[in-house]
DRENPA-3360 file (N, C-alpha, C; in nm, 2 decimals, always signed):
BEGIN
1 = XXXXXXXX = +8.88/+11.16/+8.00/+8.85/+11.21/+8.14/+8.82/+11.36/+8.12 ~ +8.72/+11.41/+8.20/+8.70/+11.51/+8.23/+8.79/+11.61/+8.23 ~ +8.86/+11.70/+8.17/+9.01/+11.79/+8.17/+8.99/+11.88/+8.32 ~ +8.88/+11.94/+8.36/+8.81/+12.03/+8.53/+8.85/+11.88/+8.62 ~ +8.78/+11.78/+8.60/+8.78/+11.65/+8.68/+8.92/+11.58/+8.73 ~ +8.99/+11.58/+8.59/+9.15/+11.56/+8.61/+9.23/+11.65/+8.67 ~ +9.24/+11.81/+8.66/+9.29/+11.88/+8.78/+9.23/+11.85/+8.86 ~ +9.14/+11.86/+8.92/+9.11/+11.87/+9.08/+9.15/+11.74/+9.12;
9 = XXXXXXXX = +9.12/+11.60/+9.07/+9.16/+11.49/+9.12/+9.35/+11.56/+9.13 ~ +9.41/+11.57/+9.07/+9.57/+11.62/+9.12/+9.57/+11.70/+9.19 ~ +9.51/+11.84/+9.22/+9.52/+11.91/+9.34/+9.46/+11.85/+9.46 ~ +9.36/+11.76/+9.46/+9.36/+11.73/+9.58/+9.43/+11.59/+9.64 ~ +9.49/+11.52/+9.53/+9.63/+11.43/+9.62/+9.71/+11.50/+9.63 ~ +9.78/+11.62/+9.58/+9.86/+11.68/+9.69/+9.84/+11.66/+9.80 ~ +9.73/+11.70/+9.91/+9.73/+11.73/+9.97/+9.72/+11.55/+10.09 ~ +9.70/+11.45/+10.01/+9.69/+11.36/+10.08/+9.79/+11.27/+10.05;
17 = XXXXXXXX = +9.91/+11.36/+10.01/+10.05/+11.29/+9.97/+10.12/+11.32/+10.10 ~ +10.29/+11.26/+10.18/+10.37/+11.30/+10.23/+10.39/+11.45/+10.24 ~ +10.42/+11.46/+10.10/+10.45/+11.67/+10.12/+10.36/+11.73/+10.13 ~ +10.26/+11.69/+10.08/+10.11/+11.78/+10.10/+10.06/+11.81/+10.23 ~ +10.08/+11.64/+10.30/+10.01/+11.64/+10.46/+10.09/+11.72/+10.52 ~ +10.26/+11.68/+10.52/+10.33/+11.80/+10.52/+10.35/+11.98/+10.60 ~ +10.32/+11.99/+10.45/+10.31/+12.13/+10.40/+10.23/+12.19/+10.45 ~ +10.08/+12.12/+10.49/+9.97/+12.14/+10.54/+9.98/+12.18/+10.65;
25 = XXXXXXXX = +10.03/+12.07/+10.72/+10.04/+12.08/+10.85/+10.10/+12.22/+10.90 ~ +10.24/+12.22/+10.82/+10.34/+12.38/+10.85/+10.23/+12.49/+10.85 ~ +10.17/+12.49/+10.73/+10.10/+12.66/+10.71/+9.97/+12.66/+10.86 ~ +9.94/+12.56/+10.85/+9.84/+12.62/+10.98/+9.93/+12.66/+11.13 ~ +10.02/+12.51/+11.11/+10.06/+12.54/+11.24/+10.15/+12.70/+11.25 ~ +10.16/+12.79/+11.16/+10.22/+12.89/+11.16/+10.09/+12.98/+11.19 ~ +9.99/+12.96/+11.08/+9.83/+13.03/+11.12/+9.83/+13.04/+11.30 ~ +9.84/+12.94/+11.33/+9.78/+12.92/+11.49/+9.90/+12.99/+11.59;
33 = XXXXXXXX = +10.04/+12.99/+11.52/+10.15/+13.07/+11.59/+10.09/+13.24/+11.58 ~ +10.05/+13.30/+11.46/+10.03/+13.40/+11.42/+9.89/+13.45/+11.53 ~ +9.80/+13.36/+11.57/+9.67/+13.39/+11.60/+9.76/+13.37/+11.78 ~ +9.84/+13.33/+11.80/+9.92/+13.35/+11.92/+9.84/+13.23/+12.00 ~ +9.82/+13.09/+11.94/+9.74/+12.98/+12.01/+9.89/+12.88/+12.04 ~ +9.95/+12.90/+12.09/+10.08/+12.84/+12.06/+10.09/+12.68/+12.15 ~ +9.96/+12.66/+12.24/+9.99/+12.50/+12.23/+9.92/+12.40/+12.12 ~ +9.79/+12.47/+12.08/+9.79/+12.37/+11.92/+9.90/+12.40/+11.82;
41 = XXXXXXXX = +9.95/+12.53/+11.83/+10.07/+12.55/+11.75/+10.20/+12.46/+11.74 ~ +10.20/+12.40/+11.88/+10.31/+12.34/+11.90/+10.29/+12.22/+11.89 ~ +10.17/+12.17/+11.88/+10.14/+12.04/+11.88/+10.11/+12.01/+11.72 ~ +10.03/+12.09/+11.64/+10.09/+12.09/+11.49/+10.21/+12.07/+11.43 ~ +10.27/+12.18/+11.48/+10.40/+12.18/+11.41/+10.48/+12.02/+11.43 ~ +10.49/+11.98/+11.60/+10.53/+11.87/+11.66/+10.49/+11.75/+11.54 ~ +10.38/+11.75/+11.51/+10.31/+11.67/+11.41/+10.38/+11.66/+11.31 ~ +10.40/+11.77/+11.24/+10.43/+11.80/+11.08/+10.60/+11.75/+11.12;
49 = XXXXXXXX = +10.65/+11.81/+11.20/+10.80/+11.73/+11.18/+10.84/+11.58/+11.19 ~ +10.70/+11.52/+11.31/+10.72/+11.42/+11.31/+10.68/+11.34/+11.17 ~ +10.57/+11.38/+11.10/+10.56/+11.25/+10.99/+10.67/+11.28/+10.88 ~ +10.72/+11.43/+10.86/+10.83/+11.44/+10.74/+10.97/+11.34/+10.81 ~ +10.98/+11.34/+10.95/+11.09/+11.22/+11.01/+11.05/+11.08/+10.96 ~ +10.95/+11.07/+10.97/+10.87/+10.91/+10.96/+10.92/+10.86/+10.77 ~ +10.84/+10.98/+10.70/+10.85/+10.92/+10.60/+10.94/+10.97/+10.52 ~ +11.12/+10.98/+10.61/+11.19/+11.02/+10.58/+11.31/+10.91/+10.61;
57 = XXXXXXXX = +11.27/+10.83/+10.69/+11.32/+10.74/+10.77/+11.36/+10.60/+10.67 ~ +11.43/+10.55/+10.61/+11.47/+10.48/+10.54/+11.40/+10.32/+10.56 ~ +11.43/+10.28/+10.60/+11.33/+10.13/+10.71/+11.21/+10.16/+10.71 ~ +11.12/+10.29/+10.71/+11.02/+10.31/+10.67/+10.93/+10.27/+10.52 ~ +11.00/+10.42/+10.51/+11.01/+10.41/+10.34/+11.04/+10.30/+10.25 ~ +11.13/+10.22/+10.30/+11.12/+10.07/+10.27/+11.08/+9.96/+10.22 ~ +10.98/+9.98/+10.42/+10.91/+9.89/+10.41/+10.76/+9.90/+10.35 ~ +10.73/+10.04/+10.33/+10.56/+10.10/+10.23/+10.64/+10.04/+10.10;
65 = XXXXXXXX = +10.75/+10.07/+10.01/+10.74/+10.00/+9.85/+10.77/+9.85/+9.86 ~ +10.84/+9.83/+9.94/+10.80/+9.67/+9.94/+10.72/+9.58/+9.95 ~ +10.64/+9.62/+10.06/+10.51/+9.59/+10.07/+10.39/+9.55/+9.92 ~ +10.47/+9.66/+9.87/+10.37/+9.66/+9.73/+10.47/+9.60/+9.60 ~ +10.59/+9.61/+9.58/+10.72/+9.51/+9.55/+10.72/+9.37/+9.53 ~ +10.66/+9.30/+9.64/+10.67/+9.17/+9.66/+10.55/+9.12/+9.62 ~ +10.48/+9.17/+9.57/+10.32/+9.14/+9.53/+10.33/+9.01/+9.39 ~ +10.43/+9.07/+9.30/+10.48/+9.01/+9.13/+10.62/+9.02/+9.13;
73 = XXXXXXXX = +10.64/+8.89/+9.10/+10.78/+8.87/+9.10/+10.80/+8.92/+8.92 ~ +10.94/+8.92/+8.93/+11.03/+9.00/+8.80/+10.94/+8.88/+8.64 ~ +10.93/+8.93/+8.55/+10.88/+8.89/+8.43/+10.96/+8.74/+8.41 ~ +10.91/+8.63/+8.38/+11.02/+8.48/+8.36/+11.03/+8.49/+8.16 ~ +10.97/+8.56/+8.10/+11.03/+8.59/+7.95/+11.02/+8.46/+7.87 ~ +10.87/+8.39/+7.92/+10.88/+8.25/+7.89/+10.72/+8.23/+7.78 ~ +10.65/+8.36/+7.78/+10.51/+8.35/+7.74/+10.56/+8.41/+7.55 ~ +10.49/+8.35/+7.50/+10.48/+8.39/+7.36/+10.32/+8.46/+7.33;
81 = XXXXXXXX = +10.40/+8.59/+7.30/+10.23/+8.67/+7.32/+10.25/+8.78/+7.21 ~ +10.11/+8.84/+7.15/+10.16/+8.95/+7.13/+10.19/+9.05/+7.13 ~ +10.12/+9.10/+7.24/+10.11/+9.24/+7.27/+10.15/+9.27/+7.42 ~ +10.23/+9.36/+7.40/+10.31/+9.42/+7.51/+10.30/+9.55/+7.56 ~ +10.19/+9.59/+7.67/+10.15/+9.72/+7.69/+10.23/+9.82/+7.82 ~ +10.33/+9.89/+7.75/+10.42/+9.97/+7.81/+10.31/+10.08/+7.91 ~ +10.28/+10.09/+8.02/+10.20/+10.20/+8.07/+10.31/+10.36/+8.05 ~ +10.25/+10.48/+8.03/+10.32/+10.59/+8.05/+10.38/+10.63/+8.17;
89 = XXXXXXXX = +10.47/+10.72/+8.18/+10.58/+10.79/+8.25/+10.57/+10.94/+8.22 ~ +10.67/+10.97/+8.29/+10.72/+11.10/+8.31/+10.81/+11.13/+8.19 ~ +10.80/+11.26/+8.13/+10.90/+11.28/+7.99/+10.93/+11.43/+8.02 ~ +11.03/+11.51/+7.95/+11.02/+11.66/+7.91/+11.09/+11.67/+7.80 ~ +11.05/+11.77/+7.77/+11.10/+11.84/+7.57/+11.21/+11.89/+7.56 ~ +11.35/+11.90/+7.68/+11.47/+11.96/+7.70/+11.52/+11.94/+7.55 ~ +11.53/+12.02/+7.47/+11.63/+11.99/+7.36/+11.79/+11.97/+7.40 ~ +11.83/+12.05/+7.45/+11.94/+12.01/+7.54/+11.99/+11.91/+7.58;
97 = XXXXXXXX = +11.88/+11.82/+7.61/+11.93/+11.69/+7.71/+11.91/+11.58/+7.54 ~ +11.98/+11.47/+7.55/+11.97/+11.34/+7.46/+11.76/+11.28/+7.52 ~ +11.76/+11.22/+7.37/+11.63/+11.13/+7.42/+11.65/+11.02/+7.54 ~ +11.70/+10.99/+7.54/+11.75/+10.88/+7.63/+11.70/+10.94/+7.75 ~ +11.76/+11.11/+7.78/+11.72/+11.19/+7.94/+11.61/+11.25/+7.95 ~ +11.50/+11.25/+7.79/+11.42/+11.32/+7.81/+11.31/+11.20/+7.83 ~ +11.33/+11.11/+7.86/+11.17/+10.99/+7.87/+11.25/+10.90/+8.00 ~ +11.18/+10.97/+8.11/+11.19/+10.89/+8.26/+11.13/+10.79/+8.29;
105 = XXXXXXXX = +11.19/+10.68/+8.28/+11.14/+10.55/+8.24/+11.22/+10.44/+8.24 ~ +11.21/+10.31/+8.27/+11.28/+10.17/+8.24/+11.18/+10.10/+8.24 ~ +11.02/+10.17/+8.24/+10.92/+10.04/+8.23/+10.95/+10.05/+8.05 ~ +10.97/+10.15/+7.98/+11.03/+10.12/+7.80/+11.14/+10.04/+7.78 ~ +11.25/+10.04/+7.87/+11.34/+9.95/+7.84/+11.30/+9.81/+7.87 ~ +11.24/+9.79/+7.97/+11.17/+9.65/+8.01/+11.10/+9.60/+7.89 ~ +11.00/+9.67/+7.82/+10.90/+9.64/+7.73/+10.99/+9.59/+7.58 ~ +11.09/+9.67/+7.56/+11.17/+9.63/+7.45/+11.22/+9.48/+7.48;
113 = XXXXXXXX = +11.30/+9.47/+7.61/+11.37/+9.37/+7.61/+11.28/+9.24/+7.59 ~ +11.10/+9.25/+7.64/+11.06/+9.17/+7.64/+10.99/+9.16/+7.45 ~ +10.94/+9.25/+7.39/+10.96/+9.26/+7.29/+11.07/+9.17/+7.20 ~ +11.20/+9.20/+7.25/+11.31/+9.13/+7.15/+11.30/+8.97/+7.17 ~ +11.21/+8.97/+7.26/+11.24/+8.79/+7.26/+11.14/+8.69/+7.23 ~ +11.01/+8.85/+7.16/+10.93/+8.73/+7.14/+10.84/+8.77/+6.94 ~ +10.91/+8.72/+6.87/+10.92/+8.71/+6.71/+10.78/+8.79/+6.70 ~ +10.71/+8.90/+6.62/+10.65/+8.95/+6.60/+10.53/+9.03/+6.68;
121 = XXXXXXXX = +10.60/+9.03/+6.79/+10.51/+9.11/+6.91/+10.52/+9.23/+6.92 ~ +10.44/+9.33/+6.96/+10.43/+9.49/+6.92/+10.34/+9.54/+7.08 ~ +10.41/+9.64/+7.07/+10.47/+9.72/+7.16/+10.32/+9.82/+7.16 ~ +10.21/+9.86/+7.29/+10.17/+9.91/+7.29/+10.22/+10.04/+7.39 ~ +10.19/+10.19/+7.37/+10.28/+10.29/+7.44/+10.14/+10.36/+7.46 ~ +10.11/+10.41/+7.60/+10.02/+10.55/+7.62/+10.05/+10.61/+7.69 ~ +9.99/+10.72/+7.74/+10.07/+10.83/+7.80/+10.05/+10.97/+7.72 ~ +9.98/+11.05/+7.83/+9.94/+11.22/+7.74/+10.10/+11.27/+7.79;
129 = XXXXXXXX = +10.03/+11.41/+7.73/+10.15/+11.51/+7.73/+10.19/+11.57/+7.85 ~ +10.11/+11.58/+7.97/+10.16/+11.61/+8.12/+10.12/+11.79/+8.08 ~ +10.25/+11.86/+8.07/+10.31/+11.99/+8.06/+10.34/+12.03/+7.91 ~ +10.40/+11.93/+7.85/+10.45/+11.94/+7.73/+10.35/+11.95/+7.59 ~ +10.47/+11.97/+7.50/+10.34/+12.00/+7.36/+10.37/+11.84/+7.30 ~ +10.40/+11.74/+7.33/+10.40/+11.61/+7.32/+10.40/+11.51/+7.42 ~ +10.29/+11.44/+7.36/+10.26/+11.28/+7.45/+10.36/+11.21/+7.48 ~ +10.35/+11.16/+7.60/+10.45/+11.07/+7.69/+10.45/+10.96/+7.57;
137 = XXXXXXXX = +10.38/+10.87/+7.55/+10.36/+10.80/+7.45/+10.44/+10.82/+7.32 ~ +10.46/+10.94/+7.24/+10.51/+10.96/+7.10/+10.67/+10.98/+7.19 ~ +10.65/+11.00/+7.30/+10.81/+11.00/+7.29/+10.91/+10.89/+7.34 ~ +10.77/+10.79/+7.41/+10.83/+10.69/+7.47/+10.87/+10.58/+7.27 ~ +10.76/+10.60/+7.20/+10.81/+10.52/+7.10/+10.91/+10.62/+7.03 ~ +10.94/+10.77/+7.01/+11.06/+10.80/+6.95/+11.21/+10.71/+6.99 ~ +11.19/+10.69/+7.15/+11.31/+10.65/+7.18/+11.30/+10.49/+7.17 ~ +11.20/+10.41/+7.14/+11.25/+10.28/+7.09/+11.28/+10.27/+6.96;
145 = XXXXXXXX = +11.24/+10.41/+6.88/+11.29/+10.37/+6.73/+11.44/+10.35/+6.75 ~ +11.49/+10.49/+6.82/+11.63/+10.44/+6.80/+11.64/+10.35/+6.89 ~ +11.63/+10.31/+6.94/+11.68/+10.16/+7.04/+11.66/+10.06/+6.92 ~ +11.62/+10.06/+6.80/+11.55/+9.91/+6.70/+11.44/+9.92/+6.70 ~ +11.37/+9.94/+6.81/+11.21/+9.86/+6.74/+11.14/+9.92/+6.61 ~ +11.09/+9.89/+6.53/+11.06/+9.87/+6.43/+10.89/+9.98/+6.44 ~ +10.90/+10.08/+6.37/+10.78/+10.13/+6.39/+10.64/+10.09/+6.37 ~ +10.66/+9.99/+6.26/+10.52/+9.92/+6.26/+10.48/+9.82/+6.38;
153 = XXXXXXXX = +10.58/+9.81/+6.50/+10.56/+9.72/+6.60/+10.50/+9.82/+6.70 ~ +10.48/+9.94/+6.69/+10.48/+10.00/+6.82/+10.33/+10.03/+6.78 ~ +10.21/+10.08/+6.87/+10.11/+10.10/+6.87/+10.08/+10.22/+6.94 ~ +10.11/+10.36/+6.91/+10.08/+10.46/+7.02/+9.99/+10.51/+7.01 ~ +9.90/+10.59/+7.15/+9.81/+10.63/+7.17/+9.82/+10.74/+7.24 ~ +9.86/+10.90/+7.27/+9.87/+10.97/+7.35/+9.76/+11.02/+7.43 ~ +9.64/+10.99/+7.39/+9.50/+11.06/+7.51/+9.47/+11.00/+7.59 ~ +9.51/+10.91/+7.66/+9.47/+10.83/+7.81/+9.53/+10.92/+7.89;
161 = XXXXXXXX = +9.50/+10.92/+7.99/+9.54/+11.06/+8.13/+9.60/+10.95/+8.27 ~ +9.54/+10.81/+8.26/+9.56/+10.76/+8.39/+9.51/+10.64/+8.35 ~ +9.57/+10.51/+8.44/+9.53/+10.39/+8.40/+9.43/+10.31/+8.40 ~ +9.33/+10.35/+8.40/+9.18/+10.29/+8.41/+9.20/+10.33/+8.20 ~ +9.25/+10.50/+8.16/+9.24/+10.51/+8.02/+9.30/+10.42/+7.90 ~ +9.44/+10.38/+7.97/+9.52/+10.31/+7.93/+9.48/+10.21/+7.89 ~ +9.38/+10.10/+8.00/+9.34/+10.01/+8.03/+9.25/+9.95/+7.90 ~ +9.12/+10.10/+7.90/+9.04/+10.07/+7.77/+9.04/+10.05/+7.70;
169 = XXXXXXXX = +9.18/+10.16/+7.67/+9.21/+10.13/+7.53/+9.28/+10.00/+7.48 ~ +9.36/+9.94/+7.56/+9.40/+9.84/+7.55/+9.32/+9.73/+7.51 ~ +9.21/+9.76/+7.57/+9.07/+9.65/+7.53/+9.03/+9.71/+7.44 ~ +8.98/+9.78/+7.36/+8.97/+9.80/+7.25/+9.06/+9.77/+7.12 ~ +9.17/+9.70/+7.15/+9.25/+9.63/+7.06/+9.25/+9.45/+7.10 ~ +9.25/+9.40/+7.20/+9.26/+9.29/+7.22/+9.15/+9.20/+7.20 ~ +9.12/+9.06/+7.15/+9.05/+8.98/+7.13/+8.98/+8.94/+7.29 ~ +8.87/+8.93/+7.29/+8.83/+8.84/+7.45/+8.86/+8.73/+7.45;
177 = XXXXXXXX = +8.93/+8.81/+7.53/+9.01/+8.67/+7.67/+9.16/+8.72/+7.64 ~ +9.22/+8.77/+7.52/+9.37/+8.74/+7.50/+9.46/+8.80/+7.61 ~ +9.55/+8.75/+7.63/+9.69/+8.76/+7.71/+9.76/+8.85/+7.63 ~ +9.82/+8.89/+7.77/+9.92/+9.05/+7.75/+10.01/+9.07/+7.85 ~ +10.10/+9.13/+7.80/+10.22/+9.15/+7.87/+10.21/+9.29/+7.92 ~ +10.16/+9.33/+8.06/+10.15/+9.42/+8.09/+10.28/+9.54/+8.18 ~ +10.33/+9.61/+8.15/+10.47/+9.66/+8.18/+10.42/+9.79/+8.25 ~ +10.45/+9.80/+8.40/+10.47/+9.92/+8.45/+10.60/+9.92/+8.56;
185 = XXXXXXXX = +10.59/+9.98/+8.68/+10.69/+10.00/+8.77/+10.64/+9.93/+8.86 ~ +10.72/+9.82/+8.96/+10.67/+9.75/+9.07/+10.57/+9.80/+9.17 ~ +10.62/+9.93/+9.19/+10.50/+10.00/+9.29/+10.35/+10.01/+9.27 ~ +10.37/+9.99/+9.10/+10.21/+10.06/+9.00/+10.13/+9.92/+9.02 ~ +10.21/+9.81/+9.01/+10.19/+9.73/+8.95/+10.06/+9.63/+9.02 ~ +10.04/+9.64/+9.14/+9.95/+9.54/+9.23/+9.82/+9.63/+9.18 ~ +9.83/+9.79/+9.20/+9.67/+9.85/+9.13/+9.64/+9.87/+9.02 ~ +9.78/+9.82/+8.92/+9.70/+9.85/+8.81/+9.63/+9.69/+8.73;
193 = XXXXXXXX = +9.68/+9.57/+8.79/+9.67/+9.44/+8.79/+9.53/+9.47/+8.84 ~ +9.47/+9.50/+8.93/+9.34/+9.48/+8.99/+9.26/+9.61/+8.89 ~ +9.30/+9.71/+8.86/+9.20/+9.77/+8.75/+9.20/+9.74/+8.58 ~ +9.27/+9.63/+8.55/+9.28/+9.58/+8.40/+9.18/+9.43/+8.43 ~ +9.20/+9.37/+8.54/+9.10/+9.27/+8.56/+8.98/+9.31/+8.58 ~ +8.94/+9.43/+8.64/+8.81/+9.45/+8.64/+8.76/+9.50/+8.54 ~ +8.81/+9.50/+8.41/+8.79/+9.55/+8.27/+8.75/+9.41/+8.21 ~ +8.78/+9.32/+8.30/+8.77/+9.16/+8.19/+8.89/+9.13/+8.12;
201 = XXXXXXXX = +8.98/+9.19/+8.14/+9.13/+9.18/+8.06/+9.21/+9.09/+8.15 ~ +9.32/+9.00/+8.07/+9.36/+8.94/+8.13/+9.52/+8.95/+8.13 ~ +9.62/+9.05/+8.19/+9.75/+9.07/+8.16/+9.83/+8.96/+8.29 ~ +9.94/+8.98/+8.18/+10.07/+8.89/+8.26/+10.13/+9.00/+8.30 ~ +10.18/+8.99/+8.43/+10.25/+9.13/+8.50/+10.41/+9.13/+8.50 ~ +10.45/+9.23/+8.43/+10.63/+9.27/+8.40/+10.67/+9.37/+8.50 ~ +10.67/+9.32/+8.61/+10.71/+9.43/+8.69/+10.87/+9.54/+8.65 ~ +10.84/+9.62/+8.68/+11.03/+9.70/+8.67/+11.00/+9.81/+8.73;
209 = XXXXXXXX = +11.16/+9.91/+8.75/+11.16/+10.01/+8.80/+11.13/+9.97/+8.98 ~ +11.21/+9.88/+9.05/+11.19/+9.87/+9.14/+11.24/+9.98/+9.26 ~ +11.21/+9.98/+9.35/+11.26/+10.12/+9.48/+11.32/+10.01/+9.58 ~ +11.25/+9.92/+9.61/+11.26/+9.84/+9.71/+11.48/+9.80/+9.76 ~ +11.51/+9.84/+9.89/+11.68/+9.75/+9.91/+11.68/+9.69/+10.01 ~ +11.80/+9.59/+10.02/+11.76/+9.51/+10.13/+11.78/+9.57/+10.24 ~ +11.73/+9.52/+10.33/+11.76/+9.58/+10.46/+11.86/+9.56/+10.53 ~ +11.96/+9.70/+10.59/+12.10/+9.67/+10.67/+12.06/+9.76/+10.74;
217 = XXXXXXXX = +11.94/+9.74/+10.89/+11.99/+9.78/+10.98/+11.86/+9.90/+11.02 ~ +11.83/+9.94/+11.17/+11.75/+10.03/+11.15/+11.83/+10.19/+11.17 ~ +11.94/+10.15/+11.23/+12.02/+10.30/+11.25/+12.09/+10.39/+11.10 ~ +11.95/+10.45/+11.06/+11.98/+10.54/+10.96/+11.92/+10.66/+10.93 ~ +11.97/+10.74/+10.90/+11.96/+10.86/+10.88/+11.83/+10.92/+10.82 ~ +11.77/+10.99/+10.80/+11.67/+11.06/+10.69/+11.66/+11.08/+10.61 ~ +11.62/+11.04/+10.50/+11.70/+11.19/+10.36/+11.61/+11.18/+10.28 ~ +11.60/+11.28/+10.20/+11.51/+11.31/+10.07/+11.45/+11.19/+10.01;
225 = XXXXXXXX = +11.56/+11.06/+9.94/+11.55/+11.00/+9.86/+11.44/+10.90/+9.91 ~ +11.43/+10.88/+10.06/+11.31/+10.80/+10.12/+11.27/+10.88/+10.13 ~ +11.24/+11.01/+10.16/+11.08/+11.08/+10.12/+11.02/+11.07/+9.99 ~ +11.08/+11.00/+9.93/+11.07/+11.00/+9.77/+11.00/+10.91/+9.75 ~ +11.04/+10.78/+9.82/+11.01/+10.66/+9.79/+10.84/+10.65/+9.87 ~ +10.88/+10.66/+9.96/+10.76/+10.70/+10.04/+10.62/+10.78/+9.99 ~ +10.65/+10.91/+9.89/+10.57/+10.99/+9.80/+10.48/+10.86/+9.73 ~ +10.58/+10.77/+9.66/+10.56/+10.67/+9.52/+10.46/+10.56/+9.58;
233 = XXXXXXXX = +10.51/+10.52/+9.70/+10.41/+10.47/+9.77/+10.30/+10.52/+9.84 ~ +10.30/+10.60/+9.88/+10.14/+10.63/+9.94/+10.05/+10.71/+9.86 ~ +10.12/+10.73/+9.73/+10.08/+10.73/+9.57/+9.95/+10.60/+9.55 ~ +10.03/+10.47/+9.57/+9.95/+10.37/+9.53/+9.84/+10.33/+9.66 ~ +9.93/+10.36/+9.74/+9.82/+10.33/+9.83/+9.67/+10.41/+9.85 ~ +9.68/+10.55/+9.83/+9.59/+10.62/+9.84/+9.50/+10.59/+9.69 ~ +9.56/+10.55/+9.60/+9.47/+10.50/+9.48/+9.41/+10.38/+9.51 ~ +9.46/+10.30/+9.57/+9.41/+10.13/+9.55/+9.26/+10.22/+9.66;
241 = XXXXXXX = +9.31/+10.28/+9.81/+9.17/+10.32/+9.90/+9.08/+10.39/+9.76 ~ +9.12/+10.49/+9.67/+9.00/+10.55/+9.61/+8.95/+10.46/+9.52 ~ +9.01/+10.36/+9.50/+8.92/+10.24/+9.37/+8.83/+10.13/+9.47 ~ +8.87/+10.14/+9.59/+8.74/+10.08/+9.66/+8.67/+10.13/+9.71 ~ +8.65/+10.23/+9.69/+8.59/+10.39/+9.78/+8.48/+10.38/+9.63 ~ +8.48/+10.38/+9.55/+8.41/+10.39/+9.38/+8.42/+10.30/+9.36 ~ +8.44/+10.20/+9.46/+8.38/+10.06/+9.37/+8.45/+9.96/+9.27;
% end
């Protein structure tokens, strides 16, 4: 991908994220306090607090990753396949912290576990470097070496940026038609199933990393951790609209 093309695609979901719409909303509505228009001022602002309440709201937030949650049920560990394609994550280079805290992730521990149960299957890992001077990928297989896996099992690739890259490359190793064990986070998992099929590829879906809890109740509080969840989701959502937006 384009390196100019790939920032601006990330600066401009900011702004079509939770905290973006947000954040947005605050700076004008302060513009418009400043310019002394104080009933769109008030009606902004009113805005901007109400959607950080919304998708702050737990039963909300919720109900957006579940929605996309319930799509693939959990992996049944019943297919004999080769290849097992871990999608990338979040990592950092903390020397300080153990490998274990430096690769944010359990779609790698999923991949292993499915790995261990099926006799000579290998482990594909991608994922660039984000910030760092190392690919999500080289670090996601450092930390299965020490978990066991066997380095000739793993397949890494660090230059894919996003999953349509992932995708290719994956087909560039696989025979037409063959079956795969495709591993990301439940949320990822409904868009990135519909962008590996429109590649001609045909993956079995490992969901993990779920957000989704059951529901007790609508009398609850706000808090960060459902703005969070909420972010993760209208993450996917705003991707699945740009991949029918392009087709």
């Amino acid at each position: 991908m384009n390196e100019l093309g790939f920032m601006l695609k990330k600066f401009i979901s900011f702004f079509v994220h939770p905290f973006g719409i947000v954040f947005s909303l605050f700076i004008i509505g302060f513009y418009l306090l400043y310019k002394k228009k104080y009933l769109y001022a008030k009606v902004v602002l009113s805005s901007a607090f109400g959607i950080f309440m919304l998708f702050s709201y737990p039963p909300f937030s919720n109900f957006l990753v579940k929605n996309l949650e319930d799509k693939y049920p959990k992996y049944d560990y019943k297919h004999d396949i080769k290849y097992i394609h871990v999608l990338g994550s979040g990592h950092n280079t903390d020397k300080s912290q153990p490998l274990s805290s430096q690769v944010f992730s359990t779609r790698l521990l999923e991949g292993i576990v499915i790995h261990n149960k099926i006799q000579g299957s290998k482990i594909i890992l991608t994922g660039y470097e984000g910030s760092t001077d190392i690919s999500n990928a080289q670090m996601s297989a450092n930390l299965a070496i020490e978990l066991g896996v066997k380095e000739e099992n793993l397949i890494v690739n660090g230059a894919p940026k996003d999953t349509k890259e992932e995708a290719i490359f994956t087909k560039s190793i696989l025979a037409e038609n063959e079956n795969f064990v495709l591993v990301t986070s439940a949320t990822h998992m409904s868009r990135s199933m519909k962008l590996f099929k429109s590649l001609g590829l045909n993956p079995i879906p490992a969901p993990t990393d779920f957000h989704k809890r059951e529901f007790i109740g609508y009398f609850r509080a706000p808090n960060i951790g459902s703005l969070e969840k909420s972010h993760i989701a209208m993450h996917e959502y705003i991707g699945m609209l740009w991949a029918k937006i392009r087709g």
